[in-house]
FIDREN-919455 format. One record per residue: residue number from 0; residue in three letters; y, x, z of N, C-alpha, C, O, CB in turn. Coordinates in steps of 0.2 Angstrom, whole numbers, always signed. Atoms other than C-alpha are relative to their C-alpha. Glycine has a CB too. Layout:
// residues N
  vexlum  nuvo    n_y    n_x    n_z   ca_y   ca_x   ca_z    c_y    c_x    c_z    o_y    o_x    o_z   cb_y   cb_x   cb_z
     NUM   ala      Y      X      Z      Y      X      Z      Y      X      Z      Y      X      Z      Y      X      Z
...
// end
This chain:
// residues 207
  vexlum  nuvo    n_y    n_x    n_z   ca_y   ca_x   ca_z    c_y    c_x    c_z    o_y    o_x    o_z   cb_y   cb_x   cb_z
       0   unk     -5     +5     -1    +42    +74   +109     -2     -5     +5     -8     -7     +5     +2     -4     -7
       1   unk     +4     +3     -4    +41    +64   +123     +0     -9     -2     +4    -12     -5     +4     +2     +7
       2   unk     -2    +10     +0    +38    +43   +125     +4     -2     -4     +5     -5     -9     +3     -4     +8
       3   unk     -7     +5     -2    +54    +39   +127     +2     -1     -7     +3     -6    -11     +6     +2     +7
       4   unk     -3     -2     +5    +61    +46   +113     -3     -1     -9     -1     -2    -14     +3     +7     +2
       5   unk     +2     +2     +7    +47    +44    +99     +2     -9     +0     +4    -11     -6     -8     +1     +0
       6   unk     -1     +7     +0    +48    +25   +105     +8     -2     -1     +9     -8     +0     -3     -2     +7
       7   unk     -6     +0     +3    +67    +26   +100     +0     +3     -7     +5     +2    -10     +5     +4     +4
       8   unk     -2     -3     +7    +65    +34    +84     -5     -5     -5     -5     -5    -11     -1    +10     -1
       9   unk     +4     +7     +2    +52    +19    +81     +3     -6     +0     +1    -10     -4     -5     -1     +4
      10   unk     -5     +6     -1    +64     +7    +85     +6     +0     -5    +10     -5     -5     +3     +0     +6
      11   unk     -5     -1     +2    +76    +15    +74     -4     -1     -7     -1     -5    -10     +4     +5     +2
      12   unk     +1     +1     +5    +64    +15    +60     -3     -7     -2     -5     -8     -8     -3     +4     -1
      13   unk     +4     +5     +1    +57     +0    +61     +9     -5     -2    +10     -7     -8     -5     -3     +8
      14   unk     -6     +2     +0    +77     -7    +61     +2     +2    -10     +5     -2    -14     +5     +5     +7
      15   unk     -2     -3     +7    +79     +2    +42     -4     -2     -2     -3     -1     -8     +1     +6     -2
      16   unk     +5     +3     +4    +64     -8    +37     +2     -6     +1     -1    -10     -3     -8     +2     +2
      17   unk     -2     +8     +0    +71    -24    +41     +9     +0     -2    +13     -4     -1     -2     -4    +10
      18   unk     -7     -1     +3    +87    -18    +32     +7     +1     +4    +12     +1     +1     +2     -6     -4
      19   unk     -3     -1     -6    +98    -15    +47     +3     +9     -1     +1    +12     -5     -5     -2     +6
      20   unk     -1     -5     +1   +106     +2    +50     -4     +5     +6     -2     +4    +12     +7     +0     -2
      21   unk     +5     -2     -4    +92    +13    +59     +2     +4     +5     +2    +10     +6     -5     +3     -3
      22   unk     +0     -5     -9    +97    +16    +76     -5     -6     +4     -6    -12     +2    +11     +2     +5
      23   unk     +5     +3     -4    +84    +13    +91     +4     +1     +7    +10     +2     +7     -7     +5     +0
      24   unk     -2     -3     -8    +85    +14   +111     -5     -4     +1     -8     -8     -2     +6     -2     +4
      25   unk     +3     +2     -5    +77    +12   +123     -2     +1     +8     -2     +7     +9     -4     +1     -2
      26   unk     -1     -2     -6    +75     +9   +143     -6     +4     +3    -11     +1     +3     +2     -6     +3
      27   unk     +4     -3     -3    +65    +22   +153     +1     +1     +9     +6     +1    +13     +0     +6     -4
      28   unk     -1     +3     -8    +61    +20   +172     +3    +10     +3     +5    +14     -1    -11     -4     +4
      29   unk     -3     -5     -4    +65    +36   +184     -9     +4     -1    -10    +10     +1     +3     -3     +9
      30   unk     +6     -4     +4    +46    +42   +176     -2     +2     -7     -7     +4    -10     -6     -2     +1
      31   unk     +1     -1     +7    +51    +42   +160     -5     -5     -6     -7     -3    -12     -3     +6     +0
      32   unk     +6     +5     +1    +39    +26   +157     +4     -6     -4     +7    -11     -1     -4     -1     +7
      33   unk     -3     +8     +5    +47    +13   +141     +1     -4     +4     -5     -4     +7     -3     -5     -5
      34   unk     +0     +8     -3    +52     -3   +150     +3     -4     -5     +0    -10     -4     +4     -1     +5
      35   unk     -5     +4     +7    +63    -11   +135     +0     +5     -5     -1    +11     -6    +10     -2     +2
      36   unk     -1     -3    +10    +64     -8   +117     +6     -3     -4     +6     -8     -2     -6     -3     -7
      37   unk     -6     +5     +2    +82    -14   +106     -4     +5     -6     -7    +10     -7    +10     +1     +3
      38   unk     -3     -3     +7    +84    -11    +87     +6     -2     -2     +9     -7     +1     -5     -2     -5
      39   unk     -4     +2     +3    +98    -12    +77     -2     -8     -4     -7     -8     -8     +2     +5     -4
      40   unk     +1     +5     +3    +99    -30    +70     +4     -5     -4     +3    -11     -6     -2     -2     +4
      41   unk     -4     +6     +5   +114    -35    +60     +0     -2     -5     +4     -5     -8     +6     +2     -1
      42   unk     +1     +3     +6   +106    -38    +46     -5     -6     -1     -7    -10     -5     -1     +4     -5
      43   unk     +6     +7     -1    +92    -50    +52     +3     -8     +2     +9     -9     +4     -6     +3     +8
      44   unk     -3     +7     +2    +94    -69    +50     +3     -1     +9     +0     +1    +14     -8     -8     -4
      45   unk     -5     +1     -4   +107    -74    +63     -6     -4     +8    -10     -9     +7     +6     -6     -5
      46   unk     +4     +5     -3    +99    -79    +81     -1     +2     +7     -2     +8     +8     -7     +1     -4
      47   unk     +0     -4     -4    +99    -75    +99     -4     -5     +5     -3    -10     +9     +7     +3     +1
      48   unk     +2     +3     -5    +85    -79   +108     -7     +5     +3     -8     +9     -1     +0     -7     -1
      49   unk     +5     -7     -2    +70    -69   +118     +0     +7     +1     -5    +11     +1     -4     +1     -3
      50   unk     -2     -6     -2    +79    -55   +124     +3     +3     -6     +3     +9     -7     -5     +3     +4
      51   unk     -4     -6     +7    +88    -50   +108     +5     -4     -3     +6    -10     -2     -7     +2     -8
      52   unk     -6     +5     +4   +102    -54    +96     +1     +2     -5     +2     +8     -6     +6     -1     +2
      53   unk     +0     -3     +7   +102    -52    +79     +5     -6     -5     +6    -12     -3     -9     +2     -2
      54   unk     -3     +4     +1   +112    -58    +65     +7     +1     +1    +11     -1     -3     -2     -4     +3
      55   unk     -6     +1     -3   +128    -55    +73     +4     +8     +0     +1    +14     -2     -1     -3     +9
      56   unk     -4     -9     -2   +141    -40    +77     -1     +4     +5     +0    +10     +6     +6     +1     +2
      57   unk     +2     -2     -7   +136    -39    +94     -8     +4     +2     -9     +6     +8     +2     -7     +3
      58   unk     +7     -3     +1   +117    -33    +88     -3     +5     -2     -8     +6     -6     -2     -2     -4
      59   unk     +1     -8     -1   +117    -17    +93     -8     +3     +2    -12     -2     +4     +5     +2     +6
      60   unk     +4     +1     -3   +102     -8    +98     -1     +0     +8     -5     -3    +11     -3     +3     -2
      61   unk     -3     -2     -6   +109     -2   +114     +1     -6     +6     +0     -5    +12     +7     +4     -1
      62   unk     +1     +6     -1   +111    -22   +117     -6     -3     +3     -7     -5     +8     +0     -2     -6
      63   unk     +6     +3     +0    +96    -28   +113     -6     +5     +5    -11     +3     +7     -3     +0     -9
      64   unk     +6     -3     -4    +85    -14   +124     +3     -3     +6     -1     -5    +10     -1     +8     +1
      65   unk     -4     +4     -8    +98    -21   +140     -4     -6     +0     -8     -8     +4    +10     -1     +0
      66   unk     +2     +8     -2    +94    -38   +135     -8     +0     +1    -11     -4     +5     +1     -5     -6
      67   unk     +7     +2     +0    +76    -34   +133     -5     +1     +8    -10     -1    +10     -3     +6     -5
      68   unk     +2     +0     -7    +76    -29   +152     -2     -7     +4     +2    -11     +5     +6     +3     +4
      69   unk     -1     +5     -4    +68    -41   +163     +4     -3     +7     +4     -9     +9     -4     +0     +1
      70   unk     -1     +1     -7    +75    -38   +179     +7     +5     -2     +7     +8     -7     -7     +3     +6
      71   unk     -2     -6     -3    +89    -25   +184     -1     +2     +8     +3     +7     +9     +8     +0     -2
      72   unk     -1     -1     -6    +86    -23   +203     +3     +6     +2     +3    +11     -2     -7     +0     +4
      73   unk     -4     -5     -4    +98    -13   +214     -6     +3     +7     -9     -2    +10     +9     -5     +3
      74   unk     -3     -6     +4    +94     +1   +218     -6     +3     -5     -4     +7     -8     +1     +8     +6
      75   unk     +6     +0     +3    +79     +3   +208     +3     +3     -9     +2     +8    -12     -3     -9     +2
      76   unk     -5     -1     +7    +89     +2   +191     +4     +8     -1     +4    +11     -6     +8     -6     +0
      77   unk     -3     -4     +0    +98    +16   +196     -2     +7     -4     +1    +10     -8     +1     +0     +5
      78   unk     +3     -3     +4    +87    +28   +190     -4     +2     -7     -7     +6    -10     -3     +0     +3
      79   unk     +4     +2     +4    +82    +22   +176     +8     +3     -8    +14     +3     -7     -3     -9     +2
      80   unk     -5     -4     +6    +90    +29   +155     -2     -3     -4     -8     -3     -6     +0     +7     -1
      81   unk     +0     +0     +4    +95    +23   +142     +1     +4     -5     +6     +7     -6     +1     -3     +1
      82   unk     +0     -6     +4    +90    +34   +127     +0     -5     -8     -4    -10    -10     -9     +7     +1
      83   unk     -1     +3     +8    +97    +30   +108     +0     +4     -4     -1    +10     -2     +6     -3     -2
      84   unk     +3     -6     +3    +94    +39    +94     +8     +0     -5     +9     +2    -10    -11     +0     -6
      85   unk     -9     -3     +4   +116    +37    +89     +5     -1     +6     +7     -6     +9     +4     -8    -10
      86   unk     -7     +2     -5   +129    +38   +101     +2     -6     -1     +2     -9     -7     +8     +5     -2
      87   unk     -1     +6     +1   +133    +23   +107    +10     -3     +1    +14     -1     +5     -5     -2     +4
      88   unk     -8     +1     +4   +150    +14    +99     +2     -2     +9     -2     -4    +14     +1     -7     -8
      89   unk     -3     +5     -4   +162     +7   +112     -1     -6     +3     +2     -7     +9     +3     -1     -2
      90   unk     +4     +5     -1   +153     -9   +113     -6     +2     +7     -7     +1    +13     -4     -1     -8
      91   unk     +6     -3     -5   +137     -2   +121     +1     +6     +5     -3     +7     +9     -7     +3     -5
      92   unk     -1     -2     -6   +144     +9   +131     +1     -1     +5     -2     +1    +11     +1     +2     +0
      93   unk     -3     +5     -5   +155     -3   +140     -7     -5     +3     -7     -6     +9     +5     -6     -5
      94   unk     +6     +1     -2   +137    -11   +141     -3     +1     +6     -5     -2    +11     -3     +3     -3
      95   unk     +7     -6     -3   +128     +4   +147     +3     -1     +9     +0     -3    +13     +2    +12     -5
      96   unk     -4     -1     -3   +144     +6   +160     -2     -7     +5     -4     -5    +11     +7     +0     -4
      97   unk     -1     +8     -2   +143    -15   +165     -9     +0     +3    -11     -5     +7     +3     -7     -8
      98   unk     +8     +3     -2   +122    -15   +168     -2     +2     +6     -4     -3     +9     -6     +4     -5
      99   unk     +1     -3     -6   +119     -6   +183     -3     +7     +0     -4    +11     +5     -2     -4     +4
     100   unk     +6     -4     -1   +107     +7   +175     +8     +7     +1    +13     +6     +1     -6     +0     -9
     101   unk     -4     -6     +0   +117    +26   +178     -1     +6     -4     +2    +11     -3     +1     +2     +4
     102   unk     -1     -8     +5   +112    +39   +163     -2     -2     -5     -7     -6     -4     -5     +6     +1
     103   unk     +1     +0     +6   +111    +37   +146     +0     +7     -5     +4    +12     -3     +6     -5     -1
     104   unk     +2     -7     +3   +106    +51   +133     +0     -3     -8     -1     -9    -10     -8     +4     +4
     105   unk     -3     +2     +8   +110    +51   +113     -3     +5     -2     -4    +11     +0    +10     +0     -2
     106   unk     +2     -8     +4   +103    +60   +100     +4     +2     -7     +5     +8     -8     -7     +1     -3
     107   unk     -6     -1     +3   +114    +59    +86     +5     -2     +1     +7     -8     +2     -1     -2     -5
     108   unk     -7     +1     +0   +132    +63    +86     +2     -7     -3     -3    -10     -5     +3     +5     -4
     109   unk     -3     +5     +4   +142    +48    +80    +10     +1     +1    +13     -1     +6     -3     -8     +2
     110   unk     -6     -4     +0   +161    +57    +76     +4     -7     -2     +9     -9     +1     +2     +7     -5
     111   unk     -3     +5     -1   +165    +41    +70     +1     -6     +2     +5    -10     +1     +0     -1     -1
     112   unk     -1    +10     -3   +162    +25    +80     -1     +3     +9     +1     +0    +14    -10     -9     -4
     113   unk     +3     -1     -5   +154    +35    +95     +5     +0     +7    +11     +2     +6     -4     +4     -1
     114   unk     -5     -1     -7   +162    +35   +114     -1     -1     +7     +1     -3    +12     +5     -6     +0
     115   unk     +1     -2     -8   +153    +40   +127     +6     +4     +4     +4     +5    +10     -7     +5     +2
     116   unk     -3     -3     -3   +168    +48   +132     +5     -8     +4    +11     -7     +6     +4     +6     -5
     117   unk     -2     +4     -3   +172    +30   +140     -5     +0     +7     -4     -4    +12     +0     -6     -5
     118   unk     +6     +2     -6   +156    +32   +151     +3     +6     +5     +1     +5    +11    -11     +1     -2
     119   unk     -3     -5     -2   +165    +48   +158    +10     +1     -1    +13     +6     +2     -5     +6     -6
     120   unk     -6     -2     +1   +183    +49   +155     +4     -8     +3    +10     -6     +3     +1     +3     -7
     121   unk     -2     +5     +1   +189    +31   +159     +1     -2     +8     -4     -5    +10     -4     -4     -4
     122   unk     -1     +1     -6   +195    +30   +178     -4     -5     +3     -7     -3     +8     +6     -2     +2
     123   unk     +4     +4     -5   +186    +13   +183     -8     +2     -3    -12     +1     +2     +3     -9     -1
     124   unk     +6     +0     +0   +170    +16   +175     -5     +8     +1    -11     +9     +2     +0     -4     -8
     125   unk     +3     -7     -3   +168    +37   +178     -1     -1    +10     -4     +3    +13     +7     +7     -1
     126   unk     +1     -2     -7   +169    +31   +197     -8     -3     +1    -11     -2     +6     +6     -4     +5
     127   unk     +9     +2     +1   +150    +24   +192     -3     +5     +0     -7     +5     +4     -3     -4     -7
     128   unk     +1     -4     +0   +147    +41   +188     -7     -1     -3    -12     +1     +0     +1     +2     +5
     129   unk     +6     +1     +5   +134    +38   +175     -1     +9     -4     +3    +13     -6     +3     -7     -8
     130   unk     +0    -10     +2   +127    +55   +168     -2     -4     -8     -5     -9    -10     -9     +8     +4
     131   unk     +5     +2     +9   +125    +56   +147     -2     +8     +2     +0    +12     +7     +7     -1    -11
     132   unk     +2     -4     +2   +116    +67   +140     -3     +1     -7     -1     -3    -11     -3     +2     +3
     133   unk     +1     -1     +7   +108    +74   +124     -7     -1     -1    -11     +1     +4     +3     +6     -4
     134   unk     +8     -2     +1    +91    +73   +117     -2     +7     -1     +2    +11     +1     -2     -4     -7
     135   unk     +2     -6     +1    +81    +88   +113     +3     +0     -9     +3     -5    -13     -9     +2     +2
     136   unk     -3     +1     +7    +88    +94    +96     -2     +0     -4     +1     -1     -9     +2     +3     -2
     137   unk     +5     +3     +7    +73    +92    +85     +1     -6     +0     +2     -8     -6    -10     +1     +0
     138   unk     -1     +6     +1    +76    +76    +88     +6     -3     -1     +5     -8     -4     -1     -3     +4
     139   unk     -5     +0     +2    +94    +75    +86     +2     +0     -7     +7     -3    -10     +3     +5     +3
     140   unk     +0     -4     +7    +91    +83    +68     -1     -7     -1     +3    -11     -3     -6     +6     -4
     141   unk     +2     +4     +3    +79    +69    +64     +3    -10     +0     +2    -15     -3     -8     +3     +2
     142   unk     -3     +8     +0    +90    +54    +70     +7     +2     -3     +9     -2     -8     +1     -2     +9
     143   unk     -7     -2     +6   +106    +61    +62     -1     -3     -6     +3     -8     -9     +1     +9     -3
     144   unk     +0     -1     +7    +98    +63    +46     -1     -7     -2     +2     -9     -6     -4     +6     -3
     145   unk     +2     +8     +2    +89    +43    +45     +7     -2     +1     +9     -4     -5     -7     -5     +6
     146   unk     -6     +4     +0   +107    +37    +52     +4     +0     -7     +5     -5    -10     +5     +3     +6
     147   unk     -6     +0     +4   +117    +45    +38     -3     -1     -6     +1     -1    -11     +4     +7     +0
     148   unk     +3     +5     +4   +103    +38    +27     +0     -6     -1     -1    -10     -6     -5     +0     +0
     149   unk     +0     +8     -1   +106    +22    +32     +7     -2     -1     +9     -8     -3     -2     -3     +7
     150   unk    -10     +0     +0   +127    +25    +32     +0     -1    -10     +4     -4    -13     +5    +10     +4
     151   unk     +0     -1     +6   +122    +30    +14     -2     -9     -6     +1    -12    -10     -6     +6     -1
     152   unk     +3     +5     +3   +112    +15     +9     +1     -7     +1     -1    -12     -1     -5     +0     +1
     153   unk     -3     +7     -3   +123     +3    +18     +7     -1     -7    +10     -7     -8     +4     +1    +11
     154   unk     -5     -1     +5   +136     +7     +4     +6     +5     +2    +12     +6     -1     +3     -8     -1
     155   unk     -7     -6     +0   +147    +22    +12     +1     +1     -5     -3     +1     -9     -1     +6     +3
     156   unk     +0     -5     +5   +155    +30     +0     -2     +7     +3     -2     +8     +9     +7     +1     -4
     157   unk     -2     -8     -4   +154    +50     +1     +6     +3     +4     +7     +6     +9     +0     +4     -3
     158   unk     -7     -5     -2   +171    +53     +0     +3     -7     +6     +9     -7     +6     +7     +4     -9
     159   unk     -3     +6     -5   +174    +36    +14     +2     +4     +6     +3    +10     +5     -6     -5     +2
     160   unk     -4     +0     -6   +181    +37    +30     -8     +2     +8     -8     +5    +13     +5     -9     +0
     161   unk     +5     -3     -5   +164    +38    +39     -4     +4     +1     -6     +6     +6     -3     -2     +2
     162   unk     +4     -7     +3   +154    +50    +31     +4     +6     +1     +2    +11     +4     -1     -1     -9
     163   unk     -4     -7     +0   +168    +61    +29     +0     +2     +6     +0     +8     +8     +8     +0     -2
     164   unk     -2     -4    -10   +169    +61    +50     -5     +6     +2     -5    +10     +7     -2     -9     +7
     165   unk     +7     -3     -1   +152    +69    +48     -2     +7     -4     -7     +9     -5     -5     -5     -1
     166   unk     +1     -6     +4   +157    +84    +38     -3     +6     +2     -6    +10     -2     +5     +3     -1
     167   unk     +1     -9     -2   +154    +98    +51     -9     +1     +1    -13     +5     +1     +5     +4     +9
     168   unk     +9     +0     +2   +135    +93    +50     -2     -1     -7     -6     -5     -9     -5     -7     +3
     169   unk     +1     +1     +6   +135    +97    +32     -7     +2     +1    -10     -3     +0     +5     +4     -6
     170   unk     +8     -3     +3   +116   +105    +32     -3     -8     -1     -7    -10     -5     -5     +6     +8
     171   unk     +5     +5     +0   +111    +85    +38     +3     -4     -3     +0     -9     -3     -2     -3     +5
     172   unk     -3     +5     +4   +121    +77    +27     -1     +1     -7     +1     -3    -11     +7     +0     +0
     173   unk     +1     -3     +6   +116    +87    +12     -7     -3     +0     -9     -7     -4     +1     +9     +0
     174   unk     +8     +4     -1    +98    +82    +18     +1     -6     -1     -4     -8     -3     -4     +1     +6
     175   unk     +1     +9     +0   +102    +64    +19     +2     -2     -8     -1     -7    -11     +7     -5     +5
     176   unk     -3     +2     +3   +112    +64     +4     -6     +2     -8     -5     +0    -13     +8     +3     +1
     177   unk     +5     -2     +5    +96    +72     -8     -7     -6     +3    -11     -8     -1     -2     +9     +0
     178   unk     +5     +6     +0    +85    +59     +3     -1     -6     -4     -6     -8     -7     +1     -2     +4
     179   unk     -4     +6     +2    +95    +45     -2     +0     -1     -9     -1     -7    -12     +7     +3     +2
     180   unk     -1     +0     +6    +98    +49    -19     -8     +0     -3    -10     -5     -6     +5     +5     -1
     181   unk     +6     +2     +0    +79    +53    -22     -3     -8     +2     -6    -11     -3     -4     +4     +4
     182   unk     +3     +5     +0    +74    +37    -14     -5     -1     +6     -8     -7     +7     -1     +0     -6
     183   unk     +5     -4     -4    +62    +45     -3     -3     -4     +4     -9     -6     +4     +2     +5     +5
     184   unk     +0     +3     -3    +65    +34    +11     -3     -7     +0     -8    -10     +2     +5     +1     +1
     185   unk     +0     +5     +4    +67    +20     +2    -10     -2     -3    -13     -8     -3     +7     +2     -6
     186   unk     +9     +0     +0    +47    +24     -4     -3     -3     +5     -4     -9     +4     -4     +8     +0
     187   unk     +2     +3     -4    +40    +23    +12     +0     -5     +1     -6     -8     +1     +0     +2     +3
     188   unk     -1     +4     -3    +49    +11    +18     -5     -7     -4     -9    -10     -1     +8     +1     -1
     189   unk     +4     +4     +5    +40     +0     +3     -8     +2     +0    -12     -2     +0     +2     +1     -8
     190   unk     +8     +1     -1    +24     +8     +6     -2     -2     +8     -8     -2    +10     -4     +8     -3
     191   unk     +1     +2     -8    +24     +4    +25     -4     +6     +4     -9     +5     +7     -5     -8     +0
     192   unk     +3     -5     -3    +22    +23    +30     +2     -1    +10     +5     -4    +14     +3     +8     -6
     193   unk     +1     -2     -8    +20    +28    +48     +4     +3     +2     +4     +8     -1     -5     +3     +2
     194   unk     -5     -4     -3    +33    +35    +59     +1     +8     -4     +4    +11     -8     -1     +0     +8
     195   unk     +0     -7     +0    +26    +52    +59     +0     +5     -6     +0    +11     -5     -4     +1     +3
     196   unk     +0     -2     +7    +27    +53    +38     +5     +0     -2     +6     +3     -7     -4     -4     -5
     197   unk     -5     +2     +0    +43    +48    +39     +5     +7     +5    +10    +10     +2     -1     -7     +2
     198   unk     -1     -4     +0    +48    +61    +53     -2     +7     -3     +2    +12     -2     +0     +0     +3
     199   unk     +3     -4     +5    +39    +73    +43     +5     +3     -6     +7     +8     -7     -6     -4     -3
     200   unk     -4     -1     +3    +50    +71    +30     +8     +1     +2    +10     +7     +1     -1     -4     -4
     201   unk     -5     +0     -4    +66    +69    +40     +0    +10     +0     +4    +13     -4     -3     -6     +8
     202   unk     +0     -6     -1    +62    +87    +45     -1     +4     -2     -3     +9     +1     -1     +0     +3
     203   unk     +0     -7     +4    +61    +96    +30     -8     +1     -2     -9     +5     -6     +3     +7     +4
     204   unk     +6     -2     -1    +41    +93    +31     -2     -6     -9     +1    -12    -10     -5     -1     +9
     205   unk     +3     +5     +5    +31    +86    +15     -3     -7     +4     -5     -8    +10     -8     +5     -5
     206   unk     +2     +7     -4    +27    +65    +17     -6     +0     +2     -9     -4     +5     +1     -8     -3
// end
């Protein structure tokens, strides 16, 4: 797994330890080298200041890694990607679109809130010509499955409106949904385990 993307699925878990719903990002240069970190933050005490925002609706992670940028320089930015470990909603794409960076890459689907099809389909903002793309799919798995843990523990129902959107990934929904219900997560999370005990489990492996 490279940098970029452990350091997004670190951000995502760290976000589900501070009760939030666990998605990460993060900005990588044109070497693939972190420059910013965001977490999800809408459940942390209300507050926007030192390159983050939390608290709010707007406390995305996709947000908070833009904000975390010091600089954007032209052309310099151009090269540079943002990698999240959930499709990013409408919000952060418009974002992604408005920053100046030009590629952005997802690893879990999101059938319900997600819309990179605004970074690509949208007359004024496809003339930016921002590339998406996907993570590698071991990673895709293991960000699905914490999301639809955290959709779970946020109070989705099963049979809700956003869960349901996420049917045709029944294998990771099955897996979230015996995580969940064990508690699993929820363990670590209280024993203060370590990413890689955590993907471990994520990915079908003993904690």
């Amino acid at each position: 797994m490279s940098e970029g993307w452990h350091a997004a699925l670190s951000e995502a878990w760290m976000a589900y330890c501070r009760g939030s719903y666990p998605i990460g990002a993060v900005v990588v240069d044109g070497a693939g080298q972190v420059i910013a970190r965001g977490r999800n933050r809408l459940s942390e005490p209300r507050g926007a200041a030192g390159g983050v925002i939390s608290g709010h609706d707007l406390a995305h992670a996709e947000i908070n890694a833009l904000l975390n940028l010091s600089a954007t320089p032209r052309p310099e930015c151009y090269s540079w990607t943002v990698l999240t470990t959930v499709e990013p909603c409408p919000q952060c794409a418009g974002a992604i679109a408005m920053s100046g960076l030009r590629a952005v890459e997802y690893a879990a689907p999101d059938p319900w809130a997600g819309c990179t099809r605004l970074l690509t389909d949208d007359p004024y903002v496809s003339g930016k010509r921002i590339q998406v793309g996907r993570a590698p799919e071991n990673v895709q798995r293991l960000a699905l499955r914490l999301a639809l843990v955290g959709f779970l523990e946020a109070g989705h129902s099963r049979l809700g409106p956003v869960l349901q959107a996420f049917q045709e990934y029944g294998e990771d929904l099955a897996a979230a949904h015996e995580l969940h219900d064990r508690g699993t997560l929820q363990a670590l999370r209280s024993a203060g385990a370590a990413l890689g005990d955590v993907l471990g489990v994520l990915g079908g492996g003993a904690p």
